[in-house]
C-alpha positions as MATLAB code, in Angstrom:
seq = 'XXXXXXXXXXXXXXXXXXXXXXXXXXXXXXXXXXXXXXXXXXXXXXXXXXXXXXXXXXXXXXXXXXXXXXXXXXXXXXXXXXXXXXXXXXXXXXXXXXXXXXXXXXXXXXXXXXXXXXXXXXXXXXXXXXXXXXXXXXXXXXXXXXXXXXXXXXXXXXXXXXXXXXXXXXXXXXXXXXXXXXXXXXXXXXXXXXXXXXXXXXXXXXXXXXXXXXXXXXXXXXXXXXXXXXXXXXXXXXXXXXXXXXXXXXXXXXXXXXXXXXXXXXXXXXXXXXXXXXXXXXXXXXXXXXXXXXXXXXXXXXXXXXXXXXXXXXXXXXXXXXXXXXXXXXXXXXXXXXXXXXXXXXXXXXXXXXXXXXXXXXXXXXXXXXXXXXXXXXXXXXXXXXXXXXXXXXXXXXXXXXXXXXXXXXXXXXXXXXXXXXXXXXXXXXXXXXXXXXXXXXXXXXXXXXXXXXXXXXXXXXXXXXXXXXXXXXXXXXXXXXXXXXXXXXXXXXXXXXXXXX';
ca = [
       0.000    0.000    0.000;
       3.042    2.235    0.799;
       4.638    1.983   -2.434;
       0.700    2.375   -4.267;
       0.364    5.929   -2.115;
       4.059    7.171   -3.210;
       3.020    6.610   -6.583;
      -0.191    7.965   -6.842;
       1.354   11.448   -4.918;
       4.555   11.183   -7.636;
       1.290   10.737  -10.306;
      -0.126   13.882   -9.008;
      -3.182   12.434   -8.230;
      -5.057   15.258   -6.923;
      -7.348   13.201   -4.145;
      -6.883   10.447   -2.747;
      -9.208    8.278    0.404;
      -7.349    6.342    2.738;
      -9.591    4.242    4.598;
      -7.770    3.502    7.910;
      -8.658    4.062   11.554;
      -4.302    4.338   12.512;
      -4.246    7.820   12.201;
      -1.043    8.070   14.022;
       0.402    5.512   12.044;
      -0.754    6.639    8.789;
       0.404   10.379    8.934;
       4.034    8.823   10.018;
       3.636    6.790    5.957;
       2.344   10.412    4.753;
       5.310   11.947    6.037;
       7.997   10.195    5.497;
       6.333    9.729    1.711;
       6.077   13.005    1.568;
      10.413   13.559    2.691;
      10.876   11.037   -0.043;
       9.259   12.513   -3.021;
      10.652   14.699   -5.104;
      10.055   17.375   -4.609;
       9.893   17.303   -1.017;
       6.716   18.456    0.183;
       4.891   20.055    3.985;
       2.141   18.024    5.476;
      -0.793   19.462    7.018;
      -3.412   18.186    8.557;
      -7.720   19.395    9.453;
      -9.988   18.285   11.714;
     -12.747   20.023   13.177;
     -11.606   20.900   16.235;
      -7.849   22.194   14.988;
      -8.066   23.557   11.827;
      -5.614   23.040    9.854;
      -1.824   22.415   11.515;
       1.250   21.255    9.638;
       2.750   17.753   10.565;
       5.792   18.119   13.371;
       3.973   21.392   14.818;
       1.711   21.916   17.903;
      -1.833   21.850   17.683;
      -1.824   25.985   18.855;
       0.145   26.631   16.051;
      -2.946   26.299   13.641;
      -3.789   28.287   10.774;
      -6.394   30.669   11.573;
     -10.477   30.492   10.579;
     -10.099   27.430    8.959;
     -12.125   24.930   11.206;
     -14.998   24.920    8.667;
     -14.123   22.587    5.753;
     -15.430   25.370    3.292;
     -12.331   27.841    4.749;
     -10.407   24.889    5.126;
     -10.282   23.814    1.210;
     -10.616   27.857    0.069;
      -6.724   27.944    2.364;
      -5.452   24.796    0.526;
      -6.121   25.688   -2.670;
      -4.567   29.046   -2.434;
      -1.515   27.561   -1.286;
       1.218   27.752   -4.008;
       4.252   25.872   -2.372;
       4.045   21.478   -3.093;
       1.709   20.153   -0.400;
       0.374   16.752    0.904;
      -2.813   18.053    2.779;
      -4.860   15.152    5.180;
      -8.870   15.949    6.026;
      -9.444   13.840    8.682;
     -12.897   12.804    9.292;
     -14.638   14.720    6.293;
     -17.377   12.365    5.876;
     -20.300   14.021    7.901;
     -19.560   17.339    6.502;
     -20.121   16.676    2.659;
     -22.614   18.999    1.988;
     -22.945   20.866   -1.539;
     -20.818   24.001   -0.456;
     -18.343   21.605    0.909;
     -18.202   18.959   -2.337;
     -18.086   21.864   -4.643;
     -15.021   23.460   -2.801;
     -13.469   19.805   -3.209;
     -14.683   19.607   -7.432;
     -12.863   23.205   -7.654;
      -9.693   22.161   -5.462;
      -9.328   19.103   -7.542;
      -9.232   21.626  -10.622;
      -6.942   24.252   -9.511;
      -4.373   21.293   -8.830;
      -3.964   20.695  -11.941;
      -0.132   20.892  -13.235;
       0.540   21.702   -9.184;
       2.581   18.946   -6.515;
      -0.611   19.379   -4.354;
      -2.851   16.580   -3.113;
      -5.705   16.324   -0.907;
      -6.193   12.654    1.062;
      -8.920   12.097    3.029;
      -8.581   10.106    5.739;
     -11.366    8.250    7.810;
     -12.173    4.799    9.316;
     -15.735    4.647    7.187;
     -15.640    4.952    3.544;
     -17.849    7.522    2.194;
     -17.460    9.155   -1.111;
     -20.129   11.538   -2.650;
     -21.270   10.906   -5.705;
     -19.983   13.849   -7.367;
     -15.979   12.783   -6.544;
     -16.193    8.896   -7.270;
     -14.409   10.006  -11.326;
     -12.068   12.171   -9.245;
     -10.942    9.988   -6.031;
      -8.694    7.004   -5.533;
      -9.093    5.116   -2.833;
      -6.799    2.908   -0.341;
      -7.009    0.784    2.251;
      -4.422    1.186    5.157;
      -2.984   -2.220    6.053;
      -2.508   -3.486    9.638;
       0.973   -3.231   11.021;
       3.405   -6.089    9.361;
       5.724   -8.807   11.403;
       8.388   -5.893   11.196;
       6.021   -3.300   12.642;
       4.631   -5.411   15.313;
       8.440   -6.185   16.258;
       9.644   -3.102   16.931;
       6.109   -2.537   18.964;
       7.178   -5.589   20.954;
      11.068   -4.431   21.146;
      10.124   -1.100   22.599;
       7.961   -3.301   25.376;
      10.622   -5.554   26.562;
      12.993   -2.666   26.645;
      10.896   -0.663   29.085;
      10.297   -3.634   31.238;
      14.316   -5.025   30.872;
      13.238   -8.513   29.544;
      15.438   -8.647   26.195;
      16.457  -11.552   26.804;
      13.253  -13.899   24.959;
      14.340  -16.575   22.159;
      13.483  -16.286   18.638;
      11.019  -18.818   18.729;
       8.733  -17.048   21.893;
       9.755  -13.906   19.730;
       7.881  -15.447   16.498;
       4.708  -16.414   18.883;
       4.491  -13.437   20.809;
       4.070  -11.616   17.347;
       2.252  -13.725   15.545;
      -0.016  -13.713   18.123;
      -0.701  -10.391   17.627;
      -1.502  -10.169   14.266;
      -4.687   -8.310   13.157;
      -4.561   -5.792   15.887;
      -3.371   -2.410   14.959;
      -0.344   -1.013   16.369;
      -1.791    0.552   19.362;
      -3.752   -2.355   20.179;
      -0.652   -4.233   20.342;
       1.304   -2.202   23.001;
      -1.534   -2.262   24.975;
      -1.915   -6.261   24.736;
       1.856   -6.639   25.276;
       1.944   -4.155   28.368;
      -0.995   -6.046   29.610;
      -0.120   -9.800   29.382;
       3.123   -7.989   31.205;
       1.357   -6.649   33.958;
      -0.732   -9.962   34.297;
       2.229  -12.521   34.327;
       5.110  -10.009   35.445;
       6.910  -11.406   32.150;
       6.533  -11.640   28.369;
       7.737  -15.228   27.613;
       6.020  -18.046   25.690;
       2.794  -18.749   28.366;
       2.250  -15.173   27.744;
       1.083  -16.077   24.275;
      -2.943  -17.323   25.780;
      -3.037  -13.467   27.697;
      -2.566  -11.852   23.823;
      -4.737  -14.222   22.231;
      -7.387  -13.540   24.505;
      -7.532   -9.856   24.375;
      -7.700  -10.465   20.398;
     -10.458  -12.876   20.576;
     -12.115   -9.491   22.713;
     -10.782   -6.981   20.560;
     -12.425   -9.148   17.025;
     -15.916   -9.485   19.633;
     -16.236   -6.097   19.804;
     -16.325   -5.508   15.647;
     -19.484   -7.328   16.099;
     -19.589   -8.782   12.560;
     -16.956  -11.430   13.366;
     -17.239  -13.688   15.890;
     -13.900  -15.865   17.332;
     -14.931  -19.352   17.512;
     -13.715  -21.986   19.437;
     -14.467  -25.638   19.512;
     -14.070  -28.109   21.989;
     -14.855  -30.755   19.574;
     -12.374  -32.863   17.320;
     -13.685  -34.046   13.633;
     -13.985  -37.525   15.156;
     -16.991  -36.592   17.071;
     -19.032  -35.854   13.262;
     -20.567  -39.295   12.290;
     -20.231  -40.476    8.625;
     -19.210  -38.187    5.849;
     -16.306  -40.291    5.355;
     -14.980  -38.617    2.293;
     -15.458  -35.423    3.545;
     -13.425  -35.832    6.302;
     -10.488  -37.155    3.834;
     -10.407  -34.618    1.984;
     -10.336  -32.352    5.053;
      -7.442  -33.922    6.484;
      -5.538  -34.201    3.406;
      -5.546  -30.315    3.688;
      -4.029  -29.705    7.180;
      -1.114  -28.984    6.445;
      -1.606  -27.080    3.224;
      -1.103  -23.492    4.507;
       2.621  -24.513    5.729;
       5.933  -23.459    4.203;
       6.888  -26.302    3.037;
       3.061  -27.120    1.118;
       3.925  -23.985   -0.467;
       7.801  -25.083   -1.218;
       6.184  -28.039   -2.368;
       4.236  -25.720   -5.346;
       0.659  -26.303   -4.032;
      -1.485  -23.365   -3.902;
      -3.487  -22.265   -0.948;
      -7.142  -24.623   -0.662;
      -9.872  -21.068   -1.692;
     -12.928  -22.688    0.144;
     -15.334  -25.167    0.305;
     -19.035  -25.349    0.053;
     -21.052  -27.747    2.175;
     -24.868  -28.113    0.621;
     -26.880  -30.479    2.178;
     -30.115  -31.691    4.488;
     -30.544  -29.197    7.802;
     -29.044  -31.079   10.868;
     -26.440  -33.591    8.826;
     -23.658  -31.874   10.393;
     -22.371  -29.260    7.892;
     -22.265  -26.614   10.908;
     -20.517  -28.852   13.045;
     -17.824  -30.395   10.738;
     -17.053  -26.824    9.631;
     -16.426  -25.880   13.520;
     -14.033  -28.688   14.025;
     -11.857  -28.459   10.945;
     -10.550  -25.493   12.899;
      -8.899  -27.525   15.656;
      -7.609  -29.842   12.991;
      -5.955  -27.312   11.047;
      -4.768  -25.529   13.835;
      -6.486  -22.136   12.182;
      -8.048  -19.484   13.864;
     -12.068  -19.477   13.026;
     -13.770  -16.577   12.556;
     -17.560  -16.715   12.027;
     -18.774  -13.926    9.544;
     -22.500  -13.076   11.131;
     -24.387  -11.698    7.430;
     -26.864  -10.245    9.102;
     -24.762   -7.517   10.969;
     -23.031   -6.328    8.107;
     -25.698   -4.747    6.756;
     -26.642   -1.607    8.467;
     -29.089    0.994    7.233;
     -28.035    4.252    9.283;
     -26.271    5.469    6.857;
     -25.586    5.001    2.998;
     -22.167    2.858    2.151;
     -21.911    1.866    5.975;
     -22.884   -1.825    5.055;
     -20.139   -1.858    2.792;
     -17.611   -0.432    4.988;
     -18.493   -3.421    7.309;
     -18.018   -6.251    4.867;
     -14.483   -4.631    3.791;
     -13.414   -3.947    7.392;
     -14.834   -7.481    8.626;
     -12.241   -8.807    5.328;
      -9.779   -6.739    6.176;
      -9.801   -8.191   10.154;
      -9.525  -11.812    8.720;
      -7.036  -11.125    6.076;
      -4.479   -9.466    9.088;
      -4.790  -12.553   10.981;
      -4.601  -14.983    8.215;
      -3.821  -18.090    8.238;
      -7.763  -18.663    8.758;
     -10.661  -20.001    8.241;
     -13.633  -17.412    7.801;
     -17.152  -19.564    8.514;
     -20.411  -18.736    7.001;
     -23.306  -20.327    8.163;
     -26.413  -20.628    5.993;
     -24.925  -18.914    3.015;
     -28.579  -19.300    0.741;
     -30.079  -16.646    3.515;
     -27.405  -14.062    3.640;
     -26.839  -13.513    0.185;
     -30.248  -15.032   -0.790;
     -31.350  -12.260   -3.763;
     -28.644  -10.032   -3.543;
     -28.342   -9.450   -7.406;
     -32.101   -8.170   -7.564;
     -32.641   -6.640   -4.644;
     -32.340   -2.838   -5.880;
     -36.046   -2.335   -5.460;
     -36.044   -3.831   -1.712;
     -33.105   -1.882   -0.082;
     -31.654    0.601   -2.643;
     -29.385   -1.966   -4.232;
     -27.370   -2.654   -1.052;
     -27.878   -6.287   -0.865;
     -26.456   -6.225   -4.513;
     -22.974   -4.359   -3.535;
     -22.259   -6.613   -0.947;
     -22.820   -9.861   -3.219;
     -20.611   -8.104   -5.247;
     -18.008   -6.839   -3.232;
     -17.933  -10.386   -1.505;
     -17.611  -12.070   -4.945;
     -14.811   -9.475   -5.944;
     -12.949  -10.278   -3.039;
     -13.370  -13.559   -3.221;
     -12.086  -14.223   -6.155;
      -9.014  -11.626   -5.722;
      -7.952  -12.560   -2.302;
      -4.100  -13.964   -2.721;
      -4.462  -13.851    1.293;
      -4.886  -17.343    3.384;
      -7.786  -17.155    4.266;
     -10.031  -20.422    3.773;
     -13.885  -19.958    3.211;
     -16.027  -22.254    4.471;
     -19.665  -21.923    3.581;
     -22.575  -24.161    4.237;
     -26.331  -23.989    2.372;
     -29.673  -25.803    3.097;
     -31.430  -24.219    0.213;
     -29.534  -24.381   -3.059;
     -32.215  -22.497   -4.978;
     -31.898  -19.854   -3.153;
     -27.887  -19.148   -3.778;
     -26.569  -16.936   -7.039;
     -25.703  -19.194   -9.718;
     -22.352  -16.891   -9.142;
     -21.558  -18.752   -6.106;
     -21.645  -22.264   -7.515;
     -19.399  -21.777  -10.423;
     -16.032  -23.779  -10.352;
     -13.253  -21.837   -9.530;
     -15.619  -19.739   -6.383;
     -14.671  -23.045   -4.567;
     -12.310  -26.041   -4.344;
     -14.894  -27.806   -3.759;
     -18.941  -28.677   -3.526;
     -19.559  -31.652   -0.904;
     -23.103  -32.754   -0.496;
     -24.310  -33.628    2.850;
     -26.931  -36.180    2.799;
     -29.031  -38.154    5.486;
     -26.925  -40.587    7.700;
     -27.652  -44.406    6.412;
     -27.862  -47.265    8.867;
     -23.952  -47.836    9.601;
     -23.859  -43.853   10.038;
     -27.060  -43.579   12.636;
     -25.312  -46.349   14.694;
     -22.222  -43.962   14.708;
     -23.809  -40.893   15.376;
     -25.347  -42.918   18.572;
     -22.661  -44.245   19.905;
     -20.798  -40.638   19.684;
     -24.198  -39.105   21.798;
     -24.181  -42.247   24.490;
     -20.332  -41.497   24.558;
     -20.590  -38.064   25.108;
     -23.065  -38.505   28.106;
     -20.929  -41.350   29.476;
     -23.097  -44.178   29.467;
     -22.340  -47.857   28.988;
     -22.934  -48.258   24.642;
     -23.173  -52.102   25.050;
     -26.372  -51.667   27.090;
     -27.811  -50.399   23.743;
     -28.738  -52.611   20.536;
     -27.467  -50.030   18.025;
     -28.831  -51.779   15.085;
     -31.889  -51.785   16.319;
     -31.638  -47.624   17.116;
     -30.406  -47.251   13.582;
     -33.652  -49.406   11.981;
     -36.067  -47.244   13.697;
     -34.310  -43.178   13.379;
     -34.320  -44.418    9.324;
     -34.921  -41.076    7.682;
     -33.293  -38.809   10.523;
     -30.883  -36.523   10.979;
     -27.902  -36.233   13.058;
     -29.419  -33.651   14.952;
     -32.872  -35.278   15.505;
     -31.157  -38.456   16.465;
     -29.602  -35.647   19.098;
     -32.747  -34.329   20.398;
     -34.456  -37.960   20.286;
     -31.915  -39.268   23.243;
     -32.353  -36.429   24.698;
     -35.893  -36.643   25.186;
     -35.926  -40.181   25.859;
     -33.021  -38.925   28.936;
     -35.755  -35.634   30.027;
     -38.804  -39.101   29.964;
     -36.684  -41.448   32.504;
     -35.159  -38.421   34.146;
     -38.755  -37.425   35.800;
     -38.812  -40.384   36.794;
     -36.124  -40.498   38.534;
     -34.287  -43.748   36.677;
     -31.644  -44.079   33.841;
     -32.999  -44.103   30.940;
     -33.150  -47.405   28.323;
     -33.529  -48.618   24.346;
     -37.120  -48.491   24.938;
     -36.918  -44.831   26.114;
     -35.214  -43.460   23.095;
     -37.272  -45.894   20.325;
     -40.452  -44.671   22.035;
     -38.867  -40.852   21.763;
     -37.778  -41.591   18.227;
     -41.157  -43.084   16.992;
     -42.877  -39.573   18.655;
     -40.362  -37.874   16.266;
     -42.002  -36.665   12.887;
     -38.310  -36.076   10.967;
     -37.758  -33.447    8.019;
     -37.356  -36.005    5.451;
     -41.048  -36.746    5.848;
     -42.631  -32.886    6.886;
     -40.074  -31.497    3.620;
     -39.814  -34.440    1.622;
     -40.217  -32.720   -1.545;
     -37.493  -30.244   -0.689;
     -35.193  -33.246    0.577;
     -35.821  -34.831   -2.460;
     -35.259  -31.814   -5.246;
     -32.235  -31.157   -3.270;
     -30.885  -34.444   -3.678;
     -31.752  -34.514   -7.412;
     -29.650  -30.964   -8.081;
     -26.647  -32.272   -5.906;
     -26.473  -36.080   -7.582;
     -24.858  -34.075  -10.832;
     -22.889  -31.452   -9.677;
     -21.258  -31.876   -6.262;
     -19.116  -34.138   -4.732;
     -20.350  -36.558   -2.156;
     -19.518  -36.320    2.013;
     -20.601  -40.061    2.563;
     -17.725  -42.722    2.133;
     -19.094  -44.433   -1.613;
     -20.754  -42.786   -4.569;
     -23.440  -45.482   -4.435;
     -24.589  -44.675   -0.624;
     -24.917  -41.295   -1.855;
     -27.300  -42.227   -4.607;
     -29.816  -43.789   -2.731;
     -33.497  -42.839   -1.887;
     -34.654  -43.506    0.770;
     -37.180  -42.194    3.658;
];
């Protein structure tokens, strides 16, 4: 991005939006840019409360009645001398007085070595400027940034004296934060422990996991459970572990490139959630759950945008990861028609989410799942969008005997008091999850009466049990005929996959 700036200032680009919310950080890039260039050229700076000052000076030393914008851009543009001037926080003052003093800035610069960059955390551009404007994102601080943040830390509290290795954890640890939110993690896993060393590692990782909470669009996810405790989908799982090691060095020294995504179609309650959930602990990835519904946000125009890119932006810093959408076919159900329902929005952030996902050179895995594949943009299910399309299907009979024996496991009770055949006969036509809710119903029936609870208890529970595949067969059914053709199956053979059966 640094190099992209110098050369859009050396271009004479006459405005330019950088969308970052490192102001301190950023104006350090803008000056030292601006020492580099030739010619050299002064940095100043607005805000509302100021005016303008230049870069290096005290805030009293301001340039006076220029606290409007209006006054503000009238002082800039009658400055003849090379320039680099930074608006901070323009945004809510676009007005037509104000855009129109921008439009005639923009042509007085013409032929000049002045440039006007906005700078703001939100990114809103009016109308009138989107020919004139470039537009940047400010990345978070690198490995090298983040080490002389943690260098300056262990300097003021005399612990130099850490190996490479906690060194390289400590950092990466830190990744995705910005560089203020880094001094303060390191400062307080120091206060906490008295030490930064390698168990110091959990304290940063926390205060990340709170620090990606409060974004409120992603969510940091973690799973107790391993992939072992999924029944079936066999093949899925194969393929899943074939992958865990494919965002190492040596996959890429090896000439792989990095897995895009996966989509998981399939029958509500088969497990798609779940498996998704655990293929975080067996990759060893950070999972970050991308909630659809708060991106969008109608206070203001382009702020459901600015959530999607800064929610992207979050998982790309702290890549390696997996970024999990649940229920894809309702978050971006309609978005190419839905100009006449919310003023296009829905559109621009299909869009924007296709873009970037087929752009992204960043590791960061997507991994999707859909119950209704009518419902998804035929963009989605293209090849290329995905590595790959598995189709999750109702368990069959050796599958329900292994999702039972996982749910008697899990609640610690004796399996070979159970005839799992038998359990597997009578759940024919159920889910994972209803075979889930069936034990625990028949445990609730022998629970109020004070006993354990037996086979009969959960047949009798499973026989009160009307299952989807019977209230939806229709939809079970179509979905199974668009998934035979075109995606790959998550049961062990081809041929189980095929079947029809209720």
């Amino acid at each position: 991005m640094q190099e992209e700036l110098s050369i859009l200032i050396q271009a004479q680009y006459p405005l330019i939006y950088l969308v970052t919310s490192e102001e301190e950080r950023a104006e350090q890039t803008i000056s030292t840019l601006a020492q580099q260039g030739k010619p050299q050229r002064r940095v100043f700076l607005w805000t509302v409360t100021h005016g303008i000052v230049e870069y290096g000076q005290p805030r009293s030393v301001t340039q006076h009645n220029t606290v409007s914008p209006e006054a503000a851009i009238e002082w800039v543009t009658r400055q003849r001398d090379p320039g680099l001037f930074v608006f901070k926080d323009l945004h809510p003052f676009y007005s037509a007085p104000v855009i129109r003093w921008l439009r005639d800035a923009i042509a007085s610069f013409k032929g000049t070595q002045k440039t006007i960059i906005l700078m703001s955390p939100v990114q809103e551009i009016p109308i009138e400027l989107e020919k004139e404007i470039a537009v940047l994102d400010f990345p978070m601080p690198s490995m090298g940034e983040l080490n002389q943040v943690l260098s300056q830390q262990l300097e003021q509290v005399r612990n130099r004296r850490i190996t490479t290795d906690i060194r390289e954890k400590l950092l990466k640890a830190a990744l995705g934060l910005t560089k203020d939110e880094a001094e303060k993690v390191y400062r307080k896993a120091y206060v906490t422990a008295g030490r930064l060393t390698e168990e110091e590692v959990a304290i940063v990782l926390s205060e990340k996991k709170q620090l990606i909470r409060r974004n409120g669009i992603l969510e940091y996810i973690e799973e107790d459970e391993t992939i072992d405790s999924v029944g079936g989908l066999e093949e899925l799982k194969r393929w899943l572990k074939q992958r865990s090691n494919a965002f190492t060095e040596r996959a890429r020294e090896y000439g792989l490139p990095q897995p895009k995504g996966m989509l998981i179609l399939g029958v509500p309650g088969c497990g798609k959630s779940l498996i998704a959930k655990t293929t975080s602990r067996l990759w060893g990835l950070p999972l970050l759950r991308l909630d659809m519904g708060r991106v969008y946000d109608g206070s203001m125009v382009g702020r459901s945008e600015a959530n999607l890119r800064n929610a992207l932006k979050t998982a790309e810093s702290i890549s390696p990861a997996i970024l999990f959408i649940d229920e894809l076919d309702k978050a971006f159900a309609g978005g190419a028609g839905s100009a006449d329902s919310d003023g296009g929005t829905s559109s621009r952030i299909f869009g924007s989410f296709l873009t970037w996902m087929q752009e992204k050179t960043s590791p960061v895995f997507v991994m999707a799942t859909a119950n209704r594949v009518e419902r998804l943009p035929g963009e989605f299910l293209r090849k290329g969008r995905f590595d790959e399309l598995f189709f999750v299907d109702l368990p069959n009979a050796e599958e329900r005997q292994e999702i039972f024996k996982i749910h008697l496991a899990k609640r610690k009770r004796d399996i070979s008091r159970f005839d799992l055949d038998q359990l597997a006969n009578v759940s024919d036509g159920f889910s994972g999850a209803e075979i889930e809710q069936a034990l625990i119903a028949a445990m609730y029936e022998a629970f109020a009466q004070d006993r354990e609870f037996t086979q009969l208890d959960i047949i009798a529970a499973v026989k009160a049990t009307q299952p989807l595949s019977k209230t939806m067969s229709e939809q079970v059914t179509a979905l199974r005929d668009w998934a035979r053709q075109r995606a790959r199956p998550a049961a062990a053979s081809v041929a189980e996959y095929q079947r029809l059966e209720f």
